[in-house]
C-alpha positions in Angstrom: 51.8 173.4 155.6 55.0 172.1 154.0 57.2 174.3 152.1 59.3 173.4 149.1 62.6 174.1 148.4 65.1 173.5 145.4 68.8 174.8 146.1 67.8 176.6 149.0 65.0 178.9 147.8 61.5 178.5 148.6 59.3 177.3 145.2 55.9 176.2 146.3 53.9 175.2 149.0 51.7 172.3 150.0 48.7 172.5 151.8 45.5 170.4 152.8 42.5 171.7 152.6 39.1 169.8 154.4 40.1 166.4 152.0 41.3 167.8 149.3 45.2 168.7 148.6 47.2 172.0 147.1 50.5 172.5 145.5 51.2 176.2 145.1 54.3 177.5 142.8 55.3 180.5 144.2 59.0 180.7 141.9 58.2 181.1 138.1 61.8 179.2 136.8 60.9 175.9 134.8 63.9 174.7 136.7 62.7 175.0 139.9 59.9 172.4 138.6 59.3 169.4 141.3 59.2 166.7 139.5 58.3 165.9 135.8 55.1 165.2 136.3 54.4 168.7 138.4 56.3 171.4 135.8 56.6 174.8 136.7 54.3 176.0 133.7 51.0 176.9 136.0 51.0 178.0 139.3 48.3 175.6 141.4 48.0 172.3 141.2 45.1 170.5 142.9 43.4 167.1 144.1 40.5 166.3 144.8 40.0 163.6 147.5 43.2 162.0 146.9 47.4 162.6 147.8 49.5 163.8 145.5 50.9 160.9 143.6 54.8 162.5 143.8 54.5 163.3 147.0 52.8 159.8 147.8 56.0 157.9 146.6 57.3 159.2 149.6 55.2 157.6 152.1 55.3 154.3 154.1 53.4 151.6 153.3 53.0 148.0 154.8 55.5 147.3 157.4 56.6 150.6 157.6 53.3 152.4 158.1 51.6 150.1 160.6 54.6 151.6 162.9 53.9 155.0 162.0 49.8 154.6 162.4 50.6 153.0 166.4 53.0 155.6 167.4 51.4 158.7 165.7 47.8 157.4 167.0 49.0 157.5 170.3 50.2 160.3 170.2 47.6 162.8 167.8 44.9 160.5 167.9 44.8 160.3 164.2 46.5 158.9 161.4 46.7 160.5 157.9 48.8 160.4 155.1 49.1 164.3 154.9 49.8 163.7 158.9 52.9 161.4 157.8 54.2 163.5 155.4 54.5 166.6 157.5 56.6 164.2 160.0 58.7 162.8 157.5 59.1 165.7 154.9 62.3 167.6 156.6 64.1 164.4 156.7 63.6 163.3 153.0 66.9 163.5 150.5 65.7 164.9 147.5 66.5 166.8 144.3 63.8 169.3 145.9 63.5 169.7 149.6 60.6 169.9 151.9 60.6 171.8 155.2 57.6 171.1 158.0 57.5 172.8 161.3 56.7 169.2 162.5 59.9 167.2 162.6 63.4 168.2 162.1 65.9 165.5 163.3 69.2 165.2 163.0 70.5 161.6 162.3 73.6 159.6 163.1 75.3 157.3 160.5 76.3 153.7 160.8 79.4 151.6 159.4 78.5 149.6 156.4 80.0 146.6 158.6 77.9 147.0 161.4 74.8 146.3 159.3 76.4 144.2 157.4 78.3 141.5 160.2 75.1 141.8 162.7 72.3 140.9 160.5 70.0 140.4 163.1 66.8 141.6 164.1 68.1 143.2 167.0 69.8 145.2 164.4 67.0 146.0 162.7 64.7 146.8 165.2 67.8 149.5 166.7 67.9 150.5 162.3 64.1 151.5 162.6 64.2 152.9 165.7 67.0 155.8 165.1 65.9 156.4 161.1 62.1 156.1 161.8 61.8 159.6 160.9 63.3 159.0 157.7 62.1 156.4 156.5 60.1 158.0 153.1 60.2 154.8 151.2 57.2 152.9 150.4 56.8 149.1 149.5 55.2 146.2 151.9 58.6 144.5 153.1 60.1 144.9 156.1 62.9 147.6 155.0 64.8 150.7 157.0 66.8 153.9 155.4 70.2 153.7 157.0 72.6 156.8 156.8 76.0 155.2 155.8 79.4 156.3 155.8 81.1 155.6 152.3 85.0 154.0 153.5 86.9 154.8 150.6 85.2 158.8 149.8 83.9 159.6 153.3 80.9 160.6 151.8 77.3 159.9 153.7 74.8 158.0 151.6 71.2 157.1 152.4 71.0 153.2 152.2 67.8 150.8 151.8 68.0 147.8 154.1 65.5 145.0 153.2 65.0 142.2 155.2 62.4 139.3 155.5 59.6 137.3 157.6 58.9 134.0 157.7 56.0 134.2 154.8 58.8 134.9 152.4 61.9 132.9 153.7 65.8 133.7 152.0 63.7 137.0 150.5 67.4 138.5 150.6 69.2 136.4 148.1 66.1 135.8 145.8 66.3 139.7 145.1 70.5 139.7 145.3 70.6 136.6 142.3 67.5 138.3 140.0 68.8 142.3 140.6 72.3 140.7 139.4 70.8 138.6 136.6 69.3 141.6 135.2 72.4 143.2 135.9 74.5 140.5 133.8 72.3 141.6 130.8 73.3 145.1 130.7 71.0 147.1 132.8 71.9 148.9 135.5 70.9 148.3 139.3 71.3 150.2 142.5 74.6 148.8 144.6 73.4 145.7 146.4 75.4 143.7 149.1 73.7 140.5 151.0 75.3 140.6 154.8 77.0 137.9 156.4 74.0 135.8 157.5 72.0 136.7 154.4 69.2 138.6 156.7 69.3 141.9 154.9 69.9 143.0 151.6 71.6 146.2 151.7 70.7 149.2 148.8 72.4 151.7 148.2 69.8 154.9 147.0 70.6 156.4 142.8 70.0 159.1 142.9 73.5 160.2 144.1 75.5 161.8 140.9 79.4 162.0 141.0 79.1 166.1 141.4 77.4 167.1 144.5 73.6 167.4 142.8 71.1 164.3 143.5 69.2 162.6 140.9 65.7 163.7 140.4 63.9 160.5 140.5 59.1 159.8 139.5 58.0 156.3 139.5 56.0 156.0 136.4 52.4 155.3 138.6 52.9 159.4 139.3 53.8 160.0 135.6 50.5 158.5 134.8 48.9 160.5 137.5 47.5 156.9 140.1 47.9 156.6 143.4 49.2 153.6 145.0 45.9 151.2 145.0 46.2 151.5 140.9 49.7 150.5 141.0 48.6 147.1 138.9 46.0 148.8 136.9 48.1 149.1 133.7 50.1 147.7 130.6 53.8 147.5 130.2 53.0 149.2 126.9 51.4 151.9 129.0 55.1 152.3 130.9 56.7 152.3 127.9 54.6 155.0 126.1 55.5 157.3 129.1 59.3 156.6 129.2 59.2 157.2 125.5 57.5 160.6 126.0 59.6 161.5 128.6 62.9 160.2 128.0 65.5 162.3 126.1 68.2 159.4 125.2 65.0 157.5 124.1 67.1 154.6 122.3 69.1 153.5 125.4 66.1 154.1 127.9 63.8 152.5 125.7 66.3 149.6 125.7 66.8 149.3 129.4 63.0 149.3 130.0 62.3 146.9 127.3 65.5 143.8 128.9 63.7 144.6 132.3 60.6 143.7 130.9 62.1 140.6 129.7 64.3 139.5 132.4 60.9 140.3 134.8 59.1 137.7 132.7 62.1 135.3 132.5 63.0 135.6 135.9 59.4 135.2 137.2 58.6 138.6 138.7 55.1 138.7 139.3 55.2 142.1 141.3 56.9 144.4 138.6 53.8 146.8 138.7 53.7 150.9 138.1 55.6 151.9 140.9 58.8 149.6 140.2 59.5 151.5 137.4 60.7 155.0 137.0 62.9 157.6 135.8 65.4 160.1 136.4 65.6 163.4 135.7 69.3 165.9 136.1 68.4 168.9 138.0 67.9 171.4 134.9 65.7 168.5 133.3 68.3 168.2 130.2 68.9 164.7 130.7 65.9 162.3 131.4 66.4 158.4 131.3 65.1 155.2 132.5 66.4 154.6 136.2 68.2 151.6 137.7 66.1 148.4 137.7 65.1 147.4 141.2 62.3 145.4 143.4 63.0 142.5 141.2 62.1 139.0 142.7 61.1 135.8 141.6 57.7 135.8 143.4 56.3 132.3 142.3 58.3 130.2 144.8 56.3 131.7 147.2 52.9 132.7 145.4 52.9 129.7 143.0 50.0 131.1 140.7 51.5 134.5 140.0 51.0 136.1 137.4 52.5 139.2 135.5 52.1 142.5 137.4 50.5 144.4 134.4 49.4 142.9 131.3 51.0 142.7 128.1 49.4 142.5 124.7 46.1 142.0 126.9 46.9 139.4 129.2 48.6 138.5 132.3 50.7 135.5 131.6 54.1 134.5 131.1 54.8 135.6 127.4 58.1 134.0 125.8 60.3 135.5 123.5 57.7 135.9 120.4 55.5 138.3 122.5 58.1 139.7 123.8 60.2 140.6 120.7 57.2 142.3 119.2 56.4 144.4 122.1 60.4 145.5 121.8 59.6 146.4 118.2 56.1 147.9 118.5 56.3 149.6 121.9 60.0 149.9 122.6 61.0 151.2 118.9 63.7 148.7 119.0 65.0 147.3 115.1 64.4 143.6 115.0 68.1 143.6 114.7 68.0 145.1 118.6 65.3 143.2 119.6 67.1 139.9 119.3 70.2 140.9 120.1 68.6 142.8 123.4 66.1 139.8 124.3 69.4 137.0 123.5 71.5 139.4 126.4 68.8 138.6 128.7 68.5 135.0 127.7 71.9 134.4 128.0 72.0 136.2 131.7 69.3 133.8 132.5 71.7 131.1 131.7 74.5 132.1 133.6 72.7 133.2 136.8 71.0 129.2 136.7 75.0 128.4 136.9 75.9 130.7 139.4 72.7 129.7 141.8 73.2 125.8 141.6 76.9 126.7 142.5 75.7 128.9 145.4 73.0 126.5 146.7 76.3 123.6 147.2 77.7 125.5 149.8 74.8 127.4 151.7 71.8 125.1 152.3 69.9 127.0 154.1 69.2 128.7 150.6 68.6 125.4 149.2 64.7 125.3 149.0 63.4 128.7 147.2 67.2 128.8 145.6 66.0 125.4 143.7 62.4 126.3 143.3 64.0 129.2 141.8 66.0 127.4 139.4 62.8 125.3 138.1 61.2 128.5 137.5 64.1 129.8 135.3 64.4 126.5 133.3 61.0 126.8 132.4 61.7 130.4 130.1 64.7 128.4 129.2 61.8 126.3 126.8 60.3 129.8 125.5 57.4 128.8 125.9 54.0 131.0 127.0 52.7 129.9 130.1 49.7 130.7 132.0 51.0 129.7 135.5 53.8 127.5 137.3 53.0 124.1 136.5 50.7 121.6 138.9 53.1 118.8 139.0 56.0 121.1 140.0 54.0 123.3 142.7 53.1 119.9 144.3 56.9 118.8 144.6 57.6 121.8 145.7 54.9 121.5 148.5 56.3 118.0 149.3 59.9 119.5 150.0 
């Protein structure tokens, strides 16, 4: 059984039970709610055959897990996600805490500079092995939680470090140039550094406020009650219905959503699905907005016949700015006055960042290949036009270099 806490006092409890899962509120304060999509208004919540989808956002997947399924095999025999959880659940920062009597470590911290000046995979492998316990964080990349000290405050922040494998070369600064393209049109993103020899992207966690209380933080696939394997079963009109519902500064969250929308289609995201998309929540639930844009990468240099995530007025292609001005007025509430001037911010980032990568790619080669299949990607939204996939002629030069 895990136990969970919120500011120190026990509020429910989660159990398994043969294959079916329990959460059990034992506090009766709407405050001490878990999550948004788990209020404190009835006292059990159940599931049949399937995880919670909260608590799920929590677990390992791809990389990550087939480490956890080889050592926890070995040594229970079995493998689980409730199994995981109860190994990972002490160790997880959270608005809410969970306590399990089976792991309790405590971790050291590392310098930003030694992550950052020995980007290796030495590094990486010694990353995994000292915050393996911690590592609550799901998505298929190779990626670590690092506990890093903060220089200037002192403070100790939990820290994402992504790195890459050879399926997916210069992963690093394709994710670096579209998170700051999408920060260039006015949304906000998660601090992101590249290191030294562009091996590992380095991001820092939001859910850490200036007081002392963390961020809550639900991806919108637990909002919607899916697990994981429905995580591109869905419209972005779905997403925006729930931020809407949910959101209490609805204007500027409805905003946010709708440039990441855009800069995912202009940037050629193919892999901005239900659980890349969120919210955040202030402990006493008062304020409730659209979280920091992340996971954003131009996935068609390396899957050249990607498509959209999630459809959008039915379909999954590359809409252009006519599609995706009347989803900003239909589904985002956005004036057309907003819409344009919302959709010309992210048009006009799009520009800049094609400047700023052809300058990058002149002094750093190595990022020459997916940095200019990149840039032919972007100059295609440049022609607003819809387009079902990356075109033939370009996917063959881009097989020839």
């Amino acid at each position: 059984m895990v136990d969970i806490l919120h500011k120190d006092k026990k509020i429910a409890l989660f159990f398994k039970d043969h294959n079916d899962y329990a959460i059990n509120y034992e506090s009766h304060d709407i405050k001490d709610s878990i999550a948004l999509s788990l209020p404190n208004s009835k006292k059990l919540y159940t599931w049949n055959h399937r995880f919670p989808p909260f608590l799920e956002s929590f677990l390992p997947e791809g990389y990550l897990y087939e480490i956890f399924k080889n050592i926890i095999a070995k040594e229970h025999g079995e493998v689980n996600d409730y199994l995981i959880f109860s190994l990972l659940a002490s160790n997880i920062e959270n608005r809410v805490l969970f306590k399990s009597t089976a792991s309790d470590f405590d971790f050291p911290s590392v310098d930003m500079d030694e992550i950052l000046l020995n980007d290796s995979s030495d590094t990486f492998e010694q990353l995994i092995k000292i915050f393996l316990n911690k590592n609550a964080i799901s998505g298929v990349q190779p990626k670590t939680l690092a506990i890093v000290k903060d220089k200037d405050s002192l403070n100790f922040k939990e820290h994402i470090v992504k790195t890459w494998g050879d399926e997916y070369p210069s992963l690093a600064e394709n994710e670096y140039f579209c998170l700051k393209a999408v920060e260039k049109a006015g949304v906000p993103i998660p601090k992101v550094q590249l290191s030294q020899n562009k091996k590992f992207l380095v991001v820092e966690k939001f859910i850490y406020r200036e007081n002392s209380e963390l961020w809550g933080f639900e991806e919108i696939i637990s909002l919607m009650d899916k697990n994981r394997e429905k995580k591109y079963s869905g419209s972005y009109e779905q997403v925006a219905k729930v931020i809407y519902s949910f959101s209490t500064d609805k204007k500027e969250s409805m905003k946010n959503f709708f440039k990441t929308v855009t800069m995912n289609y202009l940037l050629k995201n193919g892999d901005a699905h239900l659980k890349n998309f969120g919210l955040l929540f202030s402990d006493d639930f008062s304020e409730i907005k659209f979280a920091p844009a992340y996971d954003i990468v131009n996935t068609t240099v390396y899957i050249f016949k990607d498509k959209p995530a999630l459809t959008l007025a039915g379909k999954k292609i590359w809409w252009s700015k006519v599609a995706l001005l009347k989803f900003a007025q239909q589904n985002c509430f956005l004036s057309k006055k907003e819409a344009r001037q919302a959709y010309k911010e992210c048009f006009d980032a799009l520009k800049f960042s094609i400047d700023g990568v052809q300058k990058y790619i002149s002094s750093n080669q190595d990022f020459s290949i997916i940095g200019n299949r990149m840039l032919d990607t972007w100059k295609t939204s440049l022609q607003e036009t819809d387009i079902k996939e990356i075109d033939n002629e370009l996917v063959r030069s881009w097989k020839k270099s």
